[in-house]
C-alpha positions as CSV (number, residue, x, y, z in Angstrom):
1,X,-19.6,13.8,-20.4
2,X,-17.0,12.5,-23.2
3,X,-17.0,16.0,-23.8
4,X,-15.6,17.1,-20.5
5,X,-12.9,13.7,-21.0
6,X,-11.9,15.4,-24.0
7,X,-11.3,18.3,-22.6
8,X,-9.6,17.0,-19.7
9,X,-7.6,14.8,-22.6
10,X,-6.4,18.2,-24.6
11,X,-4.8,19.7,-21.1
12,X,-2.7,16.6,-21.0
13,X,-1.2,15.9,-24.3
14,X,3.0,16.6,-23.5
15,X,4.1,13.5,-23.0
16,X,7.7,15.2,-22.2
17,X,6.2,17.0,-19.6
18,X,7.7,15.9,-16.1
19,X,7.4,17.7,-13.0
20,X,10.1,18.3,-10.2
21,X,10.3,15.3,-8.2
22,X,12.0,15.0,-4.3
23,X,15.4,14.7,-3.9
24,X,16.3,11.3,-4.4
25,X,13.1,10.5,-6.4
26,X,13.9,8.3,-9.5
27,X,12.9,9.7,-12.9
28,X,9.9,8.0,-15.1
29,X,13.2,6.2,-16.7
30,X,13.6,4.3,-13.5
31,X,10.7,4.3,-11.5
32,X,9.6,1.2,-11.6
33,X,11.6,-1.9,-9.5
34,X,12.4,-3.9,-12.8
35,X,13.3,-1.9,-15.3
36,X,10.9,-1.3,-18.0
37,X,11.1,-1.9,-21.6
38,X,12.5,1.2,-23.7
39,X,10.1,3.7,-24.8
40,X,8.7,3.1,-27.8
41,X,9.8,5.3,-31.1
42,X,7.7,6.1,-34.1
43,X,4.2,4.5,-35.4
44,X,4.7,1.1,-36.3
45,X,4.4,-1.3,-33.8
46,X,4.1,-5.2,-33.9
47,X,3.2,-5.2,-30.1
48,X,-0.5,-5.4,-28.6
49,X,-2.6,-3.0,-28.4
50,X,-5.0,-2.7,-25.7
51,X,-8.7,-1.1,-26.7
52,X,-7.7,2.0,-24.9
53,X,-4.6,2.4,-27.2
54,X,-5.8,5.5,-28.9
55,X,-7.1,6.9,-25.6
56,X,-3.8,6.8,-24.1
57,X,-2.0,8.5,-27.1
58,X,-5.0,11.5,-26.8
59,X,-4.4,11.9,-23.5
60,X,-0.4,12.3,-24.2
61,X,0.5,8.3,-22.5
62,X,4.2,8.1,-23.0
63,X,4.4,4.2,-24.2
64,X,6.1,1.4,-23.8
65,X,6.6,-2.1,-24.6
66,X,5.3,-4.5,-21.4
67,X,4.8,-8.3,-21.4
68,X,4.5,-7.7,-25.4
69,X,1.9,-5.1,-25.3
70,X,2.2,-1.4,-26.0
71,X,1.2,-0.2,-22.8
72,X,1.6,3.8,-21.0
73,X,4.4,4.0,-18.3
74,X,2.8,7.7,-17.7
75,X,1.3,10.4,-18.1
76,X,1.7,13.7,-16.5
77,X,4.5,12.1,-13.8
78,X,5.1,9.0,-11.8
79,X,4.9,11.0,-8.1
80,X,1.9,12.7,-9.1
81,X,0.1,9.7,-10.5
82,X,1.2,7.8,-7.8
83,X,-0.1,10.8,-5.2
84,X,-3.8,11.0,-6.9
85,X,-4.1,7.4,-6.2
86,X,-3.5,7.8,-2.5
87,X,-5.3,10.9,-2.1
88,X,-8.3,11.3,-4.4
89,X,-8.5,8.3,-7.2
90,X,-6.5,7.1,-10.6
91,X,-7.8,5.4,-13.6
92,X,-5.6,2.4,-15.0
93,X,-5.9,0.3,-18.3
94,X,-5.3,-3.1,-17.4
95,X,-6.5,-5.0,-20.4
96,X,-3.3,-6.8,-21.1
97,X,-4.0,-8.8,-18.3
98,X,-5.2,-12.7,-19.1
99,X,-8.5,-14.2,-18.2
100,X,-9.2,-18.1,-17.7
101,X,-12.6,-19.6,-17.9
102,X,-13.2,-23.0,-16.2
103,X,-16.6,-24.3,-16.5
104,X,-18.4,-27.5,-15.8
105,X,-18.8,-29.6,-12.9
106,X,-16.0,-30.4,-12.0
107,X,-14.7,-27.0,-12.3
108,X,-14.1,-26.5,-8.5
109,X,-12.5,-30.3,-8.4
110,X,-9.5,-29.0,-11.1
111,X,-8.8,-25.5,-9.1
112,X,-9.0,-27.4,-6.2
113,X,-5.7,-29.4,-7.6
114,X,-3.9,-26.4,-9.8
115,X,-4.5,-23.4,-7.1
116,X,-3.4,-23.3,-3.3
117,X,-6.2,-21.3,-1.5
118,X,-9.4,-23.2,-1.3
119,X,-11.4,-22.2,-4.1
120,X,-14.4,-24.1,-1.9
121,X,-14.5,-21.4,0.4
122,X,-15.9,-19.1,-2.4
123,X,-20.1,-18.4,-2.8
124,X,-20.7,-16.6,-6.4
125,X,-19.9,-13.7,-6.5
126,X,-16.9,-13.6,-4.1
127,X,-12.9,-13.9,-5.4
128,X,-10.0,-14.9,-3.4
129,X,-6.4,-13.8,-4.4
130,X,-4.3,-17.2,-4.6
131,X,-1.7,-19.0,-6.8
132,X,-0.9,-21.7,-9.6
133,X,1.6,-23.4,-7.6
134,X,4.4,-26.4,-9.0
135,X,5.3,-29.8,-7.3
136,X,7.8,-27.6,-5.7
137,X,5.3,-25.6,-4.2
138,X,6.8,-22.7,-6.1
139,X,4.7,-20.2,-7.9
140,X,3.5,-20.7,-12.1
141,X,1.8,-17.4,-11.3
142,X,-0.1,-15.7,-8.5
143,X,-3.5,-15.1,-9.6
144,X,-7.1,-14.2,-8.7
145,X,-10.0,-16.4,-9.0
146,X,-13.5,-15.1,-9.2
147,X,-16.7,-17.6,-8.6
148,X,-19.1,-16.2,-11.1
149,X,-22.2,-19.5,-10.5
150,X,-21.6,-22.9,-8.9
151,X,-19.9,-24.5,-11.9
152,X,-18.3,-21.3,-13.8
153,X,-15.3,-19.3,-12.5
154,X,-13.0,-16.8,-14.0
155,X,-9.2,-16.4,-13.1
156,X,-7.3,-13.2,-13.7
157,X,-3.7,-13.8,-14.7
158,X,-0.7,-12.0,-15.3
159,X,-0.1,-10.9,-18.8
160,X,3.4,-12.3,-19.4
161,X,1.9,-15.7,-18.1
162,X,-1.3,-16.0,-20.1
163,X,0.2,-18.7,-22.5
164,X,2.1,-20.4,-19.7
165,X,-1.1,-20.1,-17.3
166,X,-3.0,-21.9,-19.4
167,X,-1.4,-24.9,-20.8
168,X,-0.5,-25.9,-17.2
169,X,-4.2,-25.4,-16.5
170,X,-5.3,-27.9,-19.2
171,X,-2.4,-30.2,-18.5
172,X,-4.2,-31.3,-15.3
173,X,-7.6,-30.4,-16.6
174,X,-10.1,-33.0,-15.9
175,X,-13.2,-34.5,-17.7
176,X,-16.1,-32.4,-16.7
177,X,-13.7,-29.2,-16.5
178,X,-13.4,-27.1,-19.6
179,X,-10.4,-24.9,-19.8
180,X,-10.6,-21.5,-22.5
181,X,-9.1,-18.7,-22.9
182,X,-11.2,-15.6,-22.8
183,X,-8.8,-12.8,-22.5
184,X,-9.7,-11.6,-26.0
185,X,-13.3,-10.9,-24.5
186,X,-12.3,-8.6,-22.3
187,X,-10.7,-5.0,-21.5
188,X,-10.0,-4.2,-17.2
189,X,-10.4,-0.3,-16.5
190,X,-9.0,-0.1,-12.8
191,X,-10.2,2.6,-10.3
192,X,-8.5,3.2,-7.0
193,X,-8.1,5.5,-4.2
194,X,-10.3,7.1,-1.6
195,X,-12.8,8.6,-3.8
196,X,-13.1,5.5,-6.5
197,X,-16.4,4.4,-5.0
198,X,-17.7,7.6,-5.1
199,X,-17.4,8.6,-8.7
200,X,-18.2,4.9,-9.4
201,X,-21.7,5.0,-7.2
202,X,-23.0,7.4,-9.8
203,X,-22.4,5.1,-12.8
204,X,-23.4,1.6,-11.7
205,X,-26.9,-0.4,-12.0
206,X,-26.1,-2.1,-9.2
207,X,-24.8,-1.0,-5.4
208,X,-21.1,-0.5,-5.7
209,X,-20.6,0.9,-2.0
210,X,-21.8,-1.9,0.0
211,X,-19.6,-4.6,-2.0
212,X,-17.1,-6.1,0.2
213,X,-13.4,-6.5,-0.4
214,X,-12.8,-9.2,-2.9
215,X,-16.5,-9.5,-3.7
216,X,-18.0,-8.6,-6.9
217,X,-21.3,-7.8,-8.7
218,X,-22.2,-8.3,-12.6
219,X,-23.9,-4.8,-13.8
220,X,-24.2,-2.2,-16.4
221,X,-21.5,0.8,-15.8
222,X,-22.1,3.6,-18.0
223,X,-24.5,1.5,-20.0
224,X,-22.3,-1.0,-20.5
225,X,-22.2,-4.6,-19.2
226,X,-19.3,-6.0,-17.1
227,X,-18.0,-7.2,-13.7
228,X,-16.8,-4.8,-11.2
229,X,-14.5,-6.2,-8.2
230,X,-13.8,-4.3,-5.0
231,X,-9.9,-5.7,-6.1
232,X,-7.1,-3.8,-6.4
233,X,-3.4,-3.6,-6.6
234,X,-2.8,-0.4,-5.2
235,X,-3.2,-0.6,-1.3
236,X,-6.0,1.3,-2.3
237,X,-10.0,1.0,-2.2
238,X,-10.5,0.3,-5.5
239,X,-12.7,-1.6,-7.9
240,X,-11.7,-3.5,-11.2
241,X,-14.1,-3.5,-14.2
242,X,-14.4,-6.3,-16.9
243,X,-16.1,-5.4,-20.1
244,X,-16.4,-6.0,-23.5
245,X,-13.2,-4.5,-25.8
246,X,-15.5,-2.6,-28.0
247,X,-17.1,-0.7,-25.0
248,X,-13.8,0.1,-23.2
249,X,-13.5,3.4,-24.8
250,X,-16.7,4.6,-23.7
251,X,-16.8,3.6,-20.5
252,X,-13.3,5.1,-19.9
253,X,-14.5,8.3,-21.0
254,X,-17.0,8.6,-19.2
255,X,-15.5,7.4,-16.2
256,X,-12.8,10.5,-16.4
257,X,-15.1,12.7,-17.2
258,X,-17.6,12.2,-14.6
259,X,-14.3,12.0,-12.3
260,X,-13.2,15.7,-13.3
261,X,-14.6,16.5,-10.0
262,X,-13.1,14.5,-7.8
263,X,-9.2,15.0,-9.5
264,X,-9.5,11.4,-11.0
265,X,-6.0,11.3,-12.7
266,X,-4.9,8.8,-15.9
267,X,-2.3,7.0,-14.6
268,X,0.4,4.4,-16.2
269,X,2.2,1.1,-15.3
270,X,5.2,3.3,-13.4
271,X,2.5,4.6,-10.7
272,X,1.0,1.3,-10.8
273,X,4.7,0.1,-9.4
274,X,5.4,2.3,-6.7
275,X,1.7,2.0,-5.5
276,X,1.7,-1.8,-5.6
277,X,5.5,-1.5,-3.9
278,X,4.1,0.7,-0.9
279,X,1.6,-1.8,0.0
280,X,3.9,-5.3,-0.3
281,X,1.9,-6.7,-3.0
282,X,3.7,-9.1,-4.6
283,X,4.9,-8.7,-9.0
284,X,5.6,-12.0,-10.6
285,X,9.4,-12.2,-12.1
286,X,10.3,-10.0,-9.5
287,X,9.3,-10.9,-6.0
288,X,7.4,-14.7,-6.7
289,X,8.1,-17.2,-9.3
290,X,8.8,-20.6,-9.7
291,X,12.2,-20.9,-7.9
292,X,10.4,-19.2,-4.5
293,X,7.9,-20.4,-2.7
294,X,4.2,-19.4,-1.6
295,X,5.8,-19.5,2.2
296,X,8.6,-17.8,1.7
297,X,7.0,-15.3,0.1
298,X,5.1,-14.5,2.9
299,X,1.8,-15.3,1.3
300,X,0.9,-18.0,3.9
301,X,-2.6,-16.6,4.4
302,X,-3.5,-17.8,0.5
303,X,-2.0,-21.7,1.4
304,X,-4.9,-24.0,2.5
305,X,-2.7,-27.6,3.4
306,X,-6.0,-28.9,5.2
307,X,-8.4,-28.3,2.2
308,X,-6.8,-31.8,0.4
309,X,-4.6,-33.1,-2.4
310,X,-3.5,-30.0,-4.8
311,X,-0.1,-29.8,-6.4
312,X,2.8,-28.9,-4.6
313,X,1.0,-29.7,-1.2
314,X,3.5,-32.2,0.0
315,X,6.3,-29.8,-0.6
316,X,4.9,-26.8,1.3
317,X,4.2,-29.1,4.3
318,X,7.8,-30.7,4.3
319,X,9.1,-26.7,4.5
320,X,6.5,-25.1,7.1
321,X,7.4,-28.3,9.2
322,X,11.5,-28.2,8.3
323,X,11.7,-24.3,9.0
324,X,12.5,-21.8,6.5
325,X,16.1,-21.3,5.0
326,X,14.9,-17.9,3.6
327,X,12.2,-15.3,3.5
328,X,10.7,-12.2,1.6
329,X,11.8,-9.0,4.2
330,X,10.6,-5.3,3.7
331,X,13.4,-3.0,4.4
332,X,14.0,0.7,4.3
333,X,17.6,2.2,3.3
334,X,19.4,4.3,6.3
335,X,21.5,6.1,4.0
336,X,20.8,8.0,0.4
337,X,20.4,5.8,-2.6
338,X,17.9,3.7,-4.0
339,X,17.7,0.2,-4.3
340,X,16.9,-1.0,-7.1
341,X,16.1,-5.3,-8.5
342,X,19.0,-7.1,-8.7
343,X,21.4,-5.0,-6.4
344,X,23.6,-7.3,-4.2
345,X,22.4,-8.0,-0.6
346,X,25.4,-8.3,2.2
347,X,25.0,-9.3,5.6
348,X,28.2,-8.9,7.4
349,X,30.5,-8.5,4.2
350,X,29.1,-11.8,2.9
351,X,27.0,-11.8,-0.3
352,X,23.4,-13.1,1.1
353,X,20.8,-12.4,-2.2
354,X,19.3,-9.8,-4.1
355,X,16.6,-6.6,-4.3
356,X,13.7,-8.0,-5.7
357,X,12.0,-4.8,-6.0
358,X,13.1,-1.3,-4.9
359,X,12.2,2.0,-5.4
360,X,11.1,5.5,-4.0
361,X,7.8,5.5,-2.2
362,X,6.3,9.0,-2.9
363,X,3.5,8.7,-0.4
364,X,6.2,7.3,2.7
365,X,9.0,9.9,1.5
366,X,11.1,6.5,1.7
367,X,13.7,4.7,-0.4
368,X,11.9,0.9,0.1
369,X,12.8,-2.7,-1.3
370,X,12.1,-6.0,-0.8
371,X,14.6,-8.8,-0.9
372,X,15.1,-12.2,0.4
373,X,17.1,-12.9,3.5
374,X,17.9,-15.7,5.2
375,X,15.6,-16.5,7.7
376,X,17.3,-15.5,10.7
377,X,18.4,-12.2,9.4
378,X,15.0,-11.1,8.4
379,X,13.1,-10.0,11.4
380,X,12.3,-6.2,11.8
381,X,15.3,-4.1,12.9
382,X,17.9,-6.1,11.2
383,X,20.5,-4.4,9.3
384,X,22.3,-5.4,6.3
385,X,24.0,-3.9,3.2
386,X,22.6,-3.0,-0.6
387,X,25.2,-2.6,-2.7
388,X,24.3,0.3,-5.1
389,X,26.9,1.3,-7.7
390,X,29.6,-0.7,-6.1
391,X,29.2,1.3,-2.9
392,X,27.6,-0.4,0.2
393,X,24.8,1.5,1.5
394,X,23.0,0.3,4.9
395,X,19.1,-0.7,5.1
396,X,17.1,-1.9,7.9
397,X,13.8,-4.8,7.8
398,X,10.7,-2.9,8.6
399,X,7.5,-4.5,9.4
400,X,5.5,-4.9,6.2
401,X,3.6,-3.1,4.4
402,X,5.1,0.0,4.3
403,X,1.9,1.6,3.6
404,X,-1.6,0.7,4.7
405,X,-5.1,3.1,4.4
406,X,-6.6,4.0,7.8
407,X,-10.0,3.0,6.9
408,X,-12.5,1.7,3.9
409,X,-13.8,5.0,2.0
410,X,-17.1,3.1,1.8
């Protein structure tokens, strides 16, 4: 099998390779809603490198610097990573992201306090998306939390938070609550799309197909130990792998080679944009962070105020009961263009915010955003103004997501 992935790996080594995209398609360059670090030039590099680093140079990754890690953007094109995902299944290295142990018993009693979805609602082995949230009730991070035995969970984080993430942790820790860092203990291999369960039903000990969203199992994949979560952050069915570094390669591998017939495609952090952007899922520094909060975000459905005390509580029930001044809206340009984060927002010549993301969706065959609007101007059908090179161009709220699958491929 890492025979066939090296096969696969020598059909893919031009990283200059682009293929035509739509008219009005953004190039790799600008793909993604915040604009990307510049690509990387010549060997030395003082930025981290995930386990897969040498994979994704084989397999002809064009890299970049991301959240201080030397990550791939793409491969073989943003539309046709982006298009593999949706229609068959992608492979993504993930392995910058952070991961928080709390153990002990008072474990729950701590993310109970730090996190706004109740964490008491979780049996082992089930995860629930939620967020670190601040006396404001605005975000520190939005993050996942996985229930791994009564006293022992696991949060997933975002890499440019890790640091952040956890000293605020272990400034309200607890007695009875330990706090550590175990990101260097593990490397995430992401699968999504339709066919992900498939190719992974083959490889795992344990049943894969009948795991539910958001639940998870602990099992060998390829031989090697880890955690696999029907998680995603596509919009996809999808399933997230936690293993050790030094078996990351391996498992990788095997994963694409096995894939070969299903089209499982490489894919890099621009896809992995445009995928998340379809399906309205929320990138810290972009759309959430500590100057907006968890309800005007939209993410009510993660806020538990009846579960008890937990900080920022008071905060978030002062705004649901006051009203909103403001709120995330989906919207889809009427004219040519492309938004992109930071363009100007108008409503009725007056300046009224900014794109928080924007791109291209390749799977819609629309130019989408988000943005925040005041509160009455953001129901579905408004209309309003982004301001793209100077020149106002005219968008409309949609209902979100702008992309949702039909039905579970399991």
């Amino acid at each position: 099998m890492i025979r066939t992935a090296r096969r696969y790996s020598a059909r893919h080594r031009n990283p200059t390779r682009e293929i035509p995209l739509p008219p009005g398609v953004p190039s790799a360059e600008g793909a993604v809603s915040r604009p990307l670090e510049a690509p990387l030039t010549g060997t030395a590099s003082a930025h981290r490198k995930t386990p897969l680093w040498d994979v994704h140079r084989e397999l002809g990754g064009r890299m970049i610097e991301f959240a201080g890690w030397e990550m791939p953007v793409q491969y073989e094109g943003v539309v046709e990573e982006h298009l593999a995902v949706r229609t068959r299944a992608g492979l993504f290295d993930v392995s910058h992201m952070g991961e928080i142990e709390i153990r002990g018993p008072r474990a729950l009693d701590l993310l109970q306090n730090v996190t706004c979805n109740d964490v008491a609602r979780l049996v082992p082995g089930r995860a629930q998306y939620s967020a670190l949230t601040t006396e404001k009730g605005t975000f520190v991070d939005d993050v996942i939390v996985y229930r791994r035995a009564e006293d022992l969970f696991l949060i997933c984080v975002n890499a440019s938070n890790e640091e952040k993430d956890l000293a605020w942790i272990r400034d309200h820790a607890v007695a009875g609550a330990d706090v550590l860092n175990r990101s260097a203990e593990f490397a995430q291999i992401a699968i999504q799309g339709p066919d992900a369960a498939g190719i992974l039903t083959g490889l795992a000990d344990g049943e894969i197909r009948d795991l539910p969203s958001f639940g998870f199992v602990e099992t060998k994949v390829a031989g090697i130990s880890g955690l696999v979560a029907r998680t995603g952050y596509t919009g996809e069915d999808g399933f997230e792998i936690y293993c050790p570094p030094e078996g990351a390669k391996d498992l990788w591998e095997t994963m694409l080679a096995v894939g070969v017939p299903f089209g499982l495609t490489p894919c890099g952090l621009a896809a992995r944009d445009t995928l998340r952007l379809e399906a309205c899922l929320m990138l810290y520094g972009n759309d959430i962070d500590d100057t907006t909060t968890v309800l005007e975000a939209g993410l009510g459905f993660i806020l538990k105020l009846d579960k008890g005390e937990f900080i920022g509580r008071d905060a978030l029930r002062r705004q649901k009961a006051g009203g909103l001044q403001r709120r995330l809206a989906a919207f889809e340009l009427a004219e040519r263009g492309i938004a992109r984060h930071g363009h100007g927002v108008r409503i009725e010549g007056r300046e009224a915010g900014q794109v928080t993301s924007g791109t291209y969706g390749p799977f819609v065959k629309k130019s989408i955003g988000l943005a925040y609007l005041p509160a009455g101007s953001a129901g579905a059908g408004t209309e309003f103004d982004v301001v793209i090179r100077g020149k106002a161009t005219r968008a409309r709220v949609v209902k979100a997501p702008f992309y949702r699958r039909q039905s579970p491929s399991a």
